[in-house]
C-alpha positions as CSV (number, residue, x, y, z in Angstrom):
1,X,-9.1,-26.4,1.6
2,X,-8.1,-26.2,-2.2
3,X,-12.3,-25.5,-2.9
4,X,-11.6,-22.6,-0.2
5,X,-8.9,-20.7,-2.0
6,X,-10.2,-21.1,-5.5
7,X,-13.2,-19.9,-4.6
8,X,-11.7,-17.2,-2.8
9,X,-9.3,-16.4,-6.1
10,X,-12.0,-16.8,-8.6
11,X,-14.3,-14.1,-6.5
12,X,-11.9,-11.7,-5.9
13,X,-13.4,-8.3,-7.9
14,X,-9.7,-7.2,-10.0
15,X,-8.2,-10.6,-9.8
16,X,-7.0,-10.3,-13.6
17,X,-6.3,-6.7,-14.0
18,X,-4.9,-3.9,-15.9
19,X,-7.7,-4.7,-19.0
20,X,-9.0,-1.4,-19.7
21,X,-12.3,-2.6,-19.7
22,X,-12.1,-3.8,-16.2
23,X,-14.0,-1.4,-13.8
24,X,-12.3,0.0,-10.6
25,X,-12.9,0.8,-7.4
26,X,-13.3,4.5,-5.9
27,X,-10.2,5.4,-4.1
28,X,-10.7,4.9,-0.1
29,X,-10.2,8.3,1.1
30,X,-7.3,7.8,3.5
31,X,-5.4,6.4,-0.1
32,X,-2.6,9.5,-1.4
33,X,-0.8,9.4,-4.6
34,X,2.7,10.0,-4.7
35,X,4.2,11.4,-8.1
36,X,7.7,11.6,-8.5
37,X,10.1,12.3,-11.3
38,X,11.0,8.3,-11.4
39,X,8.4,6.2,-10.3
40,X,5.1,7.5,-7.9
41,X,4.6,5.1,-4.8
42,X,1.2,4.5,-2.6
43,X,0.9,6.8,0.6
44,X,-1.9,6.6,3.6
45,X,-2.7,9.7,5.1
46,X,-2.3,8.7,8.6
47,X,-2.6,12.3,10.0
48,X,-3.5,15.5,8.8
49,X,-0.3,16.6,8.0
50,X,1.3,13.5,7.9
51,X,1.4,10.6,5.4
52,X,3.3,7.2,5.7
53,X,4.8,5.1,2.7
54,X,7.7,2.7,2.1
55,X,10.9,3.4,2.5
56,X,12.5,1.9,-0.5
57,X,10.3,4.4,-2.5
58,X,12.8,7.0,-4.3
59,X,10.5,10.4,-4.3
60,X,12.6,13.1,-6.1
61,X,10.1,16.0,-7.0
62,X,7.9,14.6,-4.6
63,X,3.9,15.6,-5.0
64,X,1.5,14.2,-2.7
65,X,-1.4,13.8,-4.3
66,X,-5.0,13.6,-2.1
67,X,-8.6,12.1,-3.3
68,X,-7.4,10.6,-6.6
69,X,-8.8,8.0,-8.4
70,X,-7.3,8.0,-12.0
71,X,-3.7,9.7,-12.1
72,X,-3.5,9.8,-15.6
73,X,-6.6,12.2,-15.7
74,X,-5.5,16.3,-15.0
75,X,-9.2,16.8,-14.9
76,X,-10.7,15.1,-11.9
77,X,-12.5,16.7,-9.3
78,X,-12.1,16.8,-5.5
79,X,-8.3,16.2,-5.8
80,X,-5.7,18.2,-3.3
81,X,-2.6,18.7,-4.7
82,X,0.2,19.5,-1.5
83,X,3.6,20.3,-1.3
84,X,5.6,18.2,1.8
85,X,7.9,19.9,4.2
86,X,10.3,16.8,5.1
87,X,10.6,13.2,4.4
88,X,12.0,11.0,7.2
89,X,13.0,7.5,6.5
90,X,13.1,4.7,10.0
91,X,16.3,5.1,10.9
92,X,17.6,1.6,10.6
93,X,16.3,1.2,7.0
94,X,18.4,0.2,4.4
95,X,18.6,0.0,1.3
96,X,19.4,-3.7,1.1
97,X,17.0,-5.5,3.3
98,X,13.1,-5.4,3.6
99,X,13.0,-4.5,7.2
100,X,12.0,-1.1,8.9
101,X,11.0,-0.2,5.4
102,X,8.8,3.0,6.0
103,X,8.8,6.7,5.7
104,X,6.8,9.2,6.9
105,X,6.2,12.5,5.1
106,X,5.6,16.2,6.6
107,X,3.1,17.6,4.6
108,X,3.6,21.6,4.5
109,X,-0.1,22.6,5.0
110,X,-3.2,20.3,6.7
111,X,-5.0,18.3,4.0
112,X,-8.7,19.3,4.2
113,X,-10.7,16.6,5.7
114,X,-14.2,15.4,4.0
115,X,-15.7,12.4,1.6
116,X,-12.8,12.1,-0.5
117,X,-9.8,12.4,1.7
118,X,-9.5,11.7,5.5
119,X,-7.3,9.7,7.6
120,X,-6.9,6.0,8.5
121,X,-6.8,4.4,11.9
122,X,-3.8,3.4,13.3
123,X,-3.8,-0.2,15.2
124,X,-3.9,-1.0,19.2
125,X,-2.9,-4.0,18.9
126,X,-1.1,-7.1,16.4
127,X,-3.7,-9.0,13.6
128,X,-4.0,-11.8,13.7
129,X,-4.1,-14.7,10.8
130,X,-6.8,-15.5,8.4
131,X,-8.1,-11.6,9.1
132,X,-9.6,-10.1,6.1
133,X,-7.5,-7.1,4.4
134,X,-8.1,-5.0,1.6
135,X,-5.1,-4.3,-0.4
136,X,-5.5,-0.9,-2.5
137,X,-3.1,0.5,-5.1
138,X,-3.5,1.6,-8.5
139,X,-2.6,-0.7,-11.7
140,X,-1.5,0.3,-14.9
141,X,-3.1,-0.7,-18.5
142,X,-0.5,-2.7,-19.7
143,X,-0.7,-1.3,-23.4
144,X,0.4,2.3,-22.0
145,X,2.7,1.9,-19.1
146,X,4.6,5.2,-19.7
147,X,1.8,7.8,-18.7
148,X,0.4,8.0,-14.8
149,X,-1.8,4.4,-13.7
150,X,-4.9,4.9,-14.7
151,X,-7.1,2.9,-12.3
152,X,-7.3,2.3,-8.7
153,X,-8.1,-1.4,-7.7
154,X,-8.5,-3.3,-4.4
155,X,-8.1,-6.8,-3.7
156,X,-9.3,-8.5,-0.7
157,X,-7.3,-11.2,1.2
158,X,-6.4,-12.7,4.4
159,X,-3.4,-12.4,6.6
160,X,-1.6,-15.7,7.3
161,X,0.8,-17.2,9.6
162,X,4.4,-16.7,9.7
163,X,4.9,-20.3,8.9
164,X,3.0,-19.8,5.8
165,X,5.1,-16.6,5.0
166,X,8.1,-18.1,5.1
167,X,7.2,-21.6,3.0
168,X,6.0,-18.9,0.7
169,X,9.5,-17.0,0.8
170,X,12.5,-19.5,2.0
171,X,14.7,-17.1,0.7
172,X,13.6,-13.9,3.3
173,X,13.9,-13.8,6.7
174,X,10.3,-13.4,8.0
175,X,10.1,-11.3,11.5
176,X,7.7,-10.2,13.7
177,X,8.0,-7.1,12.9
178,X,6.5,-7.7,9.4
179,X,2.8,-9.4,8.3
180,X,2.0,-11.5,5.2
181,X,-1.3,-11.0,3.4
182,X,-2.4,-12.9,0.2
183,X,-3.3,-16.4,-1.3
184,X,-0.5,-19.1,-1.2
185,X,1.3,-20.2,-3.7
186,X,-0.4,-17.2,-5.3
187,X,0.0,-17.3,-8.9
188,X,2.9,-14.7,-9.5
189,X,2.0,-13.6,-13.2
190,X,4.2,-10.1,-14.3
191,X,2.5,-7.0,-13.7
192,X,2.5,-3.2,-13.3
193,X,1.3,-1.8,-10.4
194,X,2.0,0.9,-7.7
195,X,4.4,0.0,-5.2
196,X,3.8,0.3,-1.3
197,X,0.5,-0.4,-1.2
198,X,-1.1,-0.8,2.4
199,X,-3.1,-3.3,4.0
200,X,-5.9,-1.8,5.7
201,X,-7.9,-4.7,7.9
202,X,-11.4,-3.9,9.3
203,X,-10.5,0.2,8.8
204,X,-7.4,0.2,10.6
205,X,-3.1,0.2,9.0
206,X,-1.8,-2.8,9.6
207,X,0.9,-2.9,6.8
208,X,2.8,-1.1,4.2
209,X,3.9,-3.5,1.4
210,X,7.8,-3.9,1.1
211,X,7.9,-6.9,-0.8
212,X,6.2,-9.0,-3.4
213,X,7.0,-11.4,-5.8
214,X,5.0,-11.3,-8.6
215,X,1.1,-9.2,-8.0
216,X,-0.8,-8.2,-5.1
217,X,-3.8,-7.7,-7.3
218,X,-4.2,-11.1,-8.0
219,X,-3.8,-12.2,-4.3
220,X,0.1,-13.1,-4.5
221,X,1.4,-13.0,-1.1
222,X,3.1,-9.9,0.0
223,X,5.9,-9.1,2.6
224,X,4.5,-6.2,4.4
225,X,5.9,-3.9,7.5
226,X,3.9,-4.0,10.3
227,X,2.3,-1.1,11.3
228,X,1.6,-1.9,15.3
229,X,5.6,-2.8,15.7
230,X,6.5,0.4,14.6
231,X,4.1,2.8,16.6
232,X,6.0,4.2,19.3
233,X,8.9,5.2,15.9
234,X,5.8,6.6,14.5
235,X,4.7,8.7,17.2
236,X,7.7,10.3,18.5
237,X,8.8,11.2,14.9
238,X,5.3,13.0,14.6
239,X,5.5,14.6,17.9
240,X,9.2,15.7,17.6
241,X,8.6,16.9,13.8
């Protein structure tokens, strides 16, 4: 088992990140950017006009950002730049617990569809442990951490069990509505990445990171609100909005 997960750790493609040398990944098209005037978050464009994110992201002068790979770069082509029409947070969020920790976003016009930008799928039913999940956000070189992230990375883990969720996190309580993906312990070195960043699982949501402790781009197991427990909130807000 311990030969399992180090060579699981010591393949993974951005498992020591944020070195400037260190090449990326392209952004998976369904991935949005979302700048704010404190700190930008991760979207997934789940709909043309619609894009879900974490709730305990605070968004004032909120731009949602489409078919980025390198914030920090004004130059780079086939981005869309859209203005939303409303935010809604789950109703039963708050601010001081990790659960129902999502928010949808209205965008104002339809996001054009193509190569660079398209929408994810949306699960039909619960994953289930040990599947494999890439984990997308984007990281920030450590030796500039004032300007936009500059790199987009993926990591690519497993779900686990609940059991394994909570020996992980005694502290939290660990529900059903909410999946765990990484590498336990996980090694829970500082850094500087993008928060709400989803776990997509053979091309389909299943999570929207609320909570990790330490970094998802090394593998450290992340808290993460399931997707497929939160559909029918999901579709009668788009329907009704």
């Amino acid at each position: 088992m311990k030969l399992i997960l180090l060579w699981t750790f010591f393949s993974l493609p951005v498992a020591f990140a944020y070195n400037p040398d260190t090449r990326g990944d392209i952004q998976p098209p369904y991935l949005v950017y979302l700048k704010s005037d404190y700190l930008p978050c991760t979207g997934v464009l789940i709909h043309p006009l619609w894009v879900i994110t974490a709730a305990h992201c605070n968004l004032p002068g909120l731009l949602v950002v489409l078919g980025i790979t390198d914030p920090s770069n004004t130059s780079e082509a086939d981005v869309q730049v859209v203005i939303y029409e409303k935010i809604i947070n789950h109703p039963q969020y708050l601010v001081s617990s990790i659960e129902y920790d999502l928010t949808l976003i209205k965008l104002i016009n339809e996001a054009e569809l193509g190569s660079y930008v398209n929408v994810v799928k949306l699960p039909r039913q619960p994953v289930d442990a040990e599947t494999m999940c890439d984990v997308t956000t984007w990281a920030y070189n450590f030796c500039d951490t004032l300007k936009d992230p500059d790199m987009v990375q993926k990591v690519e883990v497993s779900v686990i069990t609940e059991n394994e969720c909570r020996n992980g996190y005694p502290g939290y309580n660990i529900k059903n509505n909410m999946i765990c993906v990484g590498i336990v312990p996980g090694m829970r070195k500082p850094c500087k990445e993008v928060s709400a960043a989803p776990a997509v699982c053979n091309g389909t949501l299943y999570g929207i990171l609320a909570y990790a402790d330490g970094c998802i781009l090394r593998a450290d197991v992340g808290i993460y609100t399931s997707i497929f427990h939160h559909l029918p909130w999901i579709k009668d807000t788009i329907q009704n909005n």
